[in-house]
C-alpha positions as CSV (number, residue, x, y, z in Angstrom):
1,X,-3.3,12.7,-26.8
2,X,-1.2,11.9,-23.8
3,X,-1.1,12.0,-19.8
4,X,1.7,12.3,-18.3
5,X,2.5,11.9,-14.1
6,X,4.6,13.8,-12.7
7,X,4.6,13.3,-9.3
8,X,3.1,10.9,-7.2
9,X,2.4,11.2,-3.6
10,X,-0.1,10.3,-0.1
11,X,-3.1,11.7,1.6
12,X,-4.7,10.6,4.3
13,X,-8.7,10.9,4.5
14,X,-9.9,13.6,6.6
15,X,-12.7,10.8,7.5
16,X,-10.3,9.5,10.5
17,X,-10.5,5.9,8.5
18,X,-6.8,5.8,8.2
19,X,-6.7,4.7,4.9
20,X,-3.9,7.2,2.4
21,X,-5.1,7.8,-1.2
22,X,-2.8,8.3,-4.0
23,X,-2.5,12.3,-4.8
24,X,-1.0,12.5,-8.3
25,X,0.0,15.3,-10.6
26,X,1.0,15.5,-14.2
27,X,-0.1,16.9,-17.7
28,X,-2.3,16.1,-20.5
29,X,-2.3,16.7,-23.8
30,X,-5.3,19.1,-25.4
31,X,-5.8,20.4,-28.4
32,X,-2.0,20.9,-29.3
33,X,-1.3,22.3,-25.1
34,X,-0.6,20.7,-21.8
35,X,-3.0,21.4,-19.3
36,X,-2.0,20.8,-15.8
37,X,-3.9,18.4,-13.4
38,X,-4.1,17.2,-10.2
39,X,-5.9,14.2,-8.8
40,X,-7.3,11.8,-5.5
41,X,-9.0,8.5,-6.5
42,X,-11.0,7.7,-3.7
43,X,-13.3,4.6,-2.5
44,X,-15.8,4.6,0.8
45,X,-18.5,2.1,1.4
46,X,-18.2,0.9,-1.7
47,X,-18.6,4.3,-3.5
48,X,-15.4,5.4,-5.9
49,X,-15.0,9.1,-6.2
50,X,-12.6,10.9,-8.1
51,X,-11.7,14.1,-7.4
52,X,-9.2,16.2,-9.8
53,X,-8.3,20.0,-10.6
54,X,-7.4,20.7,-14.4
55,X,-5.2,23.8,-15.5
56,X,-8.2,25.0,-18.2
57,X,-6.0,28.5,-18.4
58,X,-2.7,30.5,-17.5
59,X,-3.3,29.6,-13.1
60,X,-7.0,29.1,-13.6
61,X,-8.1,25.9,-12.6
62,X,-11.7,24.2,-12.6
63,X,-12.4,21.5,-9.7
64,X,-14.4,18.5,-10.7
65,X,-16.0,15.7,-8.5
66,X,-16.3,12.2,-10.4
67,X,-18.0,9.0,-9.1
68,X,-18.7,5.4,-10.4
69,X,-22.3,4.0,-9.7
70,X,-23.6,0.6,-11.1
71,X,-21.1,0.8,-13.7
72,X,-22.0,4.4,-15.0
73,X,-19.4,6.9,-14.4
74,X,-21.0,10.4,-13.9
75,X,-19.2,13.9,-13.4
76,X,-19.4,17.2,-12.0
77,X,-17.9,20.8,-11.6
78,X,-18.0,22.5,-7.8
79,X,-16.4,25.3,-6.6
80,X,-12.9,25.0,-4.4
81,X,-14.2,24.4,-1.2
82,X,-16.5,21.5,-1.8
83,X,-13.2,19.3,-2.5
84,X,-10.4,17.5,-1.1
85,X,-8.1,19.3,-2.8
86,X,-8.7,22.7,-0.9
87,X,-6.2,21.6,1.4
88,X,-3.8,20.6,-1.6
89,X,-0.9,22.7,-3.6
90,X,-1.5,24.8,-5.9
91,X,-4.8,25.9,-3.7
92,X,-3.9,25.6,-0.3
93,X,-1.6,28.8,-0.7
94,X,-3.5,30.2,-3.2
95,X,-7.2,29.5,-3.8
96,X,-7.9,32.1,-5.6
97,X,-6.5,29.6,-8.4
98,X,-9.7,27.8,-8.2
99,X,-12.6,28.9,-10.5
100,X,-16.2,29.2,-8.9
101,X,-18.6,26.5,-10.8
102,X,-20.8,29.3,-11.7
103,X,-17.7,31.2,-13.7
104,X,-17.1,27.9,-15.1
105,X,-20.8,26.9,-16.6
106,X,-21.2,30.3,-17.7
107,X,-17.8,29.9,-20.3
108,X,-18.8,26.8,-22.4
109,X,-15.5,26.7,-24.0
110,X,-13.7,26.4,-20.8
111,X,-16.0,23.8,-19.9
112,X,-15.4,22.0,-22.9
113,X,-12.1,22.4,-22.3
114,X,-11.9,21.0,-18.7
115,X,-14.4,17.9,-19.6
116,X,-12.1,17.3,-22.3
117,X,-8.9,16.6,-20.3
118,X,-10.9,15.1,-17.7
119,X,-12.2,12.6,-19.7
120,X,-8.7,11.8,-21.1
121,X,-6.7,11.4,-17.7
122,X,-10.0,8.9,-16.5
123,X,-9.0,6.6,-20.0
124,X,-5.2,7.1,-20.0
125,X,-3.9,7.5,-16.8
126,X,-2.7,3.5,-15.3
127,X,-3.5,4.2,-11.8
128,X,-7.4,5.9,-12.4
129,X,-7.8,2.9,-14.8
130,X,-7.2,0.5,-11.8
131,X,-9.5,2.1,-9.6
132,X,-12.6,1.8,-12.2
133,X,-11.9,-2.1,-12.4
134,X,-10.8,-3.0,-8.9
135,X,-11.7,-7.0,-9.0
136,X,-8.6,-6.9,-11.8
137,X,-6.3,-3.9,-11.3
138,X,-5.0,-5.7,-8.5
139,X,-5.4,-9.7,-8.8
140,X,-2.9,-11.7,-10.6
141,X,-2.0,-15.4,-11.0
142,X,0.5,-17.8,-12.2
143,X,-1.2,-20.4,-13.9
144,X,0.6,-23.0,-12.7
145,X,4.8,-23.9,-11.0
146,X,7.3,-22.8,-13.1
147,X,8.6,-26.4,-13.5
148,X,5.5,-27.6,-14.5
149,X,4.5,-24.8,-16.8
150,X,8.5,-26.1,-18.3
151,X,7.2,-29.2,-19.3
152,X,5.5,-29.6,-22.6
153,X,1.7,-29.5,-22.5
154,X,1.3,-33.6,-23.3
155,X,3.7,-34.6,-20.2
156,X,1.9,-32.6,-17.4
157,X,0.1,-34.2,-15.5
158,X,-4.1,-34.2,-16.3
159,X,-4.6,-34.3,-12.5
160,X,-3.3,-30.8,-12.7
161,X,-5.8,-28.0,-11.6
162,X,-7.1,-24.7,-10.3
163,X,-5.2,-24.8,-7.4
164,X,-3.9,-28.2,-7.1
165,X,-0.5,-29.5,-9.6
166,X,2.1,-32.4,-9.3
167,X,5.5,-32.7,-11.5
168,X,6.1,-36.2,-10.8
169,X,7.0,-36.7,-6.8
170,X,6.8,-33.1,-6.8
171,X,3.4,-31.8,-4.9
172,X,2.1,-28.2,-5.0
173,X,-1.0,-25.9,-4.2
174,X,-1.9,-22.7,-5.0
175,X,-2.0,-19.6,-2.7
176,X,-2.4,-15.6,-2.3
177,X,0.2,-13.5,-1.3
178,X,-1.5,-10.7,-0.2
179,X,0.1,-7.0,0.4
180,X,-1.9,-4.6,1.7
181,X,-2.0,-1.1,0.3
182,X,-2.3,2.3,2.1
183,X,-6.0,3.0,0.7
184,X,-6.8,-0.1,2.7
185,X,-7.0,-2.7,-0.6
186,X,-4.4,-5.2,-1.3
187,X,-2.7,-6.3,-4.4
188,X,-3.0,-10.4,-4.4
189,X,-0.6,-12.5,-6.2
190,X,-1.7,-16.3,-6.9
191,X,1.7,-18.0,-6.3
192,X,2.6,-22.0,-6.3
193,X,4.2,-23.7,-3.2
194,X,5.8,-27.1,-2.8
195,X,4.7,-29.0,0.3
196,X,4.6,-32.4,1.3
197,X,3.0,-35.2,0.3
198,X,0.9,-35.3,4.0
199,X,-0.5,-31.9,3.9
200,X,-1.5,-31.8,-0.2
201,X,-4.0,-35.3,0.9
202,X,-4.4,-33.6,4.0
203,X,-5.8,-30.5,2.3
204,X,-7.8,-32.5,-0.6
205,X,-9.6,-34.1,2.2
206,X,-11.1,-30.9,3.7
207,X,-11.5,-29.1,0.4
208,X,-14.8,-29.4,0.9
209,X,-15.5,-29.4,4.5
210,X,-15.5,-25.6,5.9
211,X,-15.0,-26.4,9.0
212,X,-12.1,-28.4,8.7
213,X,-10.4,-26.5,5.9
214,X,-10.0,-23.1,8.1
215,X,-8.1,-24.7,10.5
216,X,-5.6,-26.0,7.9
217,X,-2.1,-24.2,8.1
218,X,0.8,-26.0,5.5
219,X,4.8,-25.5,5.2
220,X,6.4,-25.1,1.9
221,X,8.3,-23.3,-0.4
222,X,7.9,-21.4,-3.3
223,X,8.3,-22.2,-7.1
224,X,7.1,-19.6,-9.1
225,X,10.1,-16.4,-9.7
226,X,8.7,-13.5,-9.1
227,X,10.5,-10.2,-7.8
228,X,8.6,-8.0,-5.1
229,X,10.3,-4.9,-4.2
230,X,13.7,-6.4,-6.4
231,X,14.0,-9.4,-4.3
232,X,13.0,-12.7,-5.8
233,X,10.5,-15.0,-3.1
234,X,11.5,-18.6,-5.1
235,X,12.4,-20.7,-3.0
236,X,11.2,-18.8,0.0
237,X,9.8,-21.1,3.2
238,X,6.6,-19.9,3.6
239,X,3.3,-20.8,6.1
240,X,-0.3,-20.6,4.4
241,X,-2.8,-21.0,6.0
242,X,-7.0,-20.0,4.6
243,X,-8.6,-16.7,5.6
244,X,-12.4,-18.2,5.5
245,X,-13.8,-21.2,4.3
246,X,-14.8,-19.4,0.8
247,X,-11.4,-18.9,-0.4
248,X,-8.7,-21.0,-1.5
249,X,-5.1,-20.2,1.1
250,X,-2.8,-16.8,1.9
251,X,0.3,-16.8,2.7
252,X,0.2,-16.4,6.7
253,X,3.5,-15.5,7.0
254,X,7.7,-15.7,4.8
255,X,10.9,-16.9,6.5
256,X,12.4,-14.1,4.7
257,X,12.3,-11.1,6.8
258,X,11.5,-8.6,3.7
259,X,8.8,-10.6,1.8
260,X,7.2,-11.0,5.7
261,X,7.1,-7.1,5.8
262,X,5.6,-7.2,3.0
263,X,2.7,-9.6,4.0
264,X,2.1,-7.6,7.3
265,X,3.0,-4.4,6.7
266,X,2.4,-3.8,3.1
267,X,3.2,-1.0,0.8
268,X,2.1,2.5,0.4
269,X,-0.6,3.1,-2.6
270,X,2.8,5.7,-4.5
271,X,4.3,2.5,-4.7
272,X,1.8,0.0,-5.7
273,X,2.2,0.8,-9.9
274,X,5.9,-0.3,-9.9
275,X,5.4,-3.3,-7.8
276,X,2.6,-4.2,-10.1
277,X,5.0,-3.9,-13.2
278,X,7.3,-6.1,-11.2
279,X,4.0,-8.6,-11.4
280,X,3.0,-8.2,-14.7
281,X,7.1,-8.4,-16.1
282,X,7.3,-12.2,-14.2
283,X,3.5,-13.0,-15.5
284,X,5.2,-12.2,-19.0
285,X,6.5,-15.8,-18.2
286,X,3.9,-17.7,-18.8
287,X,2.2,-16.5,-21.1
288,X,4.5,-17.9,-24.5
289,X,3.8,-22.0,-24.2
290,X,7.4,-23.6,-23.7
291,X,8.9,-24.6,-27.2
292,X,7.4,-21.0,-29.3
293,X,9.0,-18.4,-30.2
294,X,10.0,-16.1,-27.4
295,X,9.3,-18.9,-24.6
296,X,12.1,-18.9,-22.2
């Protein structure tokens, strides 16, 4: 069983929220054939909608309408004009493509058909998965500075923490570089910084007082390697600086002028699996203890 993309594209809500939502197409494998589909992952007010159009025939199509509610993922069949994807090639030209629901639940193998491939584009396909686990799809961190995760595990040093690490004279903290996505999320990478000795006691001494800690902003540079859009931010100068008092620092803003657009402008939602990969390839990092097998 496989689901393959084929295409990946925008479109923008017809709520006037701004926000762009990934239209993708591909195939998946059923029952020996490739059935066509086409997709928009969705989210408002908290509420995550799928809505998709499977190939269940030679240029018939059945529309469904898929939502997530307290952790229960329910599904539905509607007719054409009750989705999205009215306005969306193959149907925009042609909906006459589109069964009607009742044509659809009086055919029961159809049906089983289109619930079947349904079901196996919502398990298999990498960008649907995201979207039905959004507190991970699109948080990562380094566990700790790349020199520091260098040294053996018995000479760090134990004062070494969640967001706090030293190498010697070497002082660093822990923040979020944050790129927003078209859909009007972000992907948030936990990245090390070096600063100085001043601002890491400066910023341990209003850990814990709110109203001190959001006025905080820091200078450093950054020591983890990681490539965003095939340009590595080490050794990047960088501002952070905290969003609220319930969060640990963002990155404010990059000397660099690319990894800067990236902060304030962000990325379009096509793009945000590759840059992911990029993530996940540098995270591969740190995940072999220095000294096995495979470490680098």
């Amino acid at each position: 069983m496989t689901v393959t993309e084929t295409s990946r594209d925008e479109w923008l809500c017809e709520c006037g929220c701004g926000r762009r939502w990934l239209l993708t197409r591909g195939s998946v494998g059923v029952d020996g054939g490739e059935l066509r589909f086409v997709a928009i992952p969705t989210a408002h007010n908290g509420e995550r909608l799928w809505w998709m159009a499977i190939e269940v025939g030679a240029d018939r199509w059945a529309l469904t309408r898929t939502w997530l509610k307290d952790n229960n993922i329910s599904s539905q069949s509607l007719d054409l004009a009750a989705s999205p994807l009215c306005k969306v090639g193959p149907f925009d030209g042609a909906p006459g493509l589109a069964m009607a629901r009742a044509e659809l639940l009086a055919d029961a193998a159809v049906k089983t058909r289109l619930f079947a491939a349904h079901d196996l584009v919502m398990r298999h396909h990498p960008s649907i998965r995201a979207h039905l686990d959004p507190e991970t799809g699109r948080d990562f961190s380094f566990k700790m500075p790349d020199c520091v995760w260098s040294q053996a595990p018995q000479d760090r040093s134990p004062r070494n923490q969640l967001n706090f690490a030293e190498r010697g004279e070497q002082l660093f903290v822990r923040a979020l570089f944050a790129v927003p996505v078209s859909d009007g999320d972000e992907l948030r990478v936990g990245l090390w910084v070096e600063v100085s000795r001043e601002d890491f006691f400066s910023l341990l001494n209003v850990w814990d007082d709110p109203a001190a800690y959001v006025a905080v902003k820091l200078r450093g540079v950054v020591e983890n390697s990681l490539s965003l859009g095939g340009r590595d931010v080490q050794g990047d100068a960088v501002t952070l600086a905290p969003r609220n008092a319930d969060e640990c620092l963002f990155f404010a803003a990059s000397d660099d002028p690319r990894a800067d657009a990236l902060l304030k402008t962000g990325i379009s939602v096509r793009e945000l699996d590759a840059l992911i990969a990029e993530v996940r390839r540098a995270m591969t990092k740190q995940s072999t203890p220095p000294g096995s097998a495979g470490a680098r």
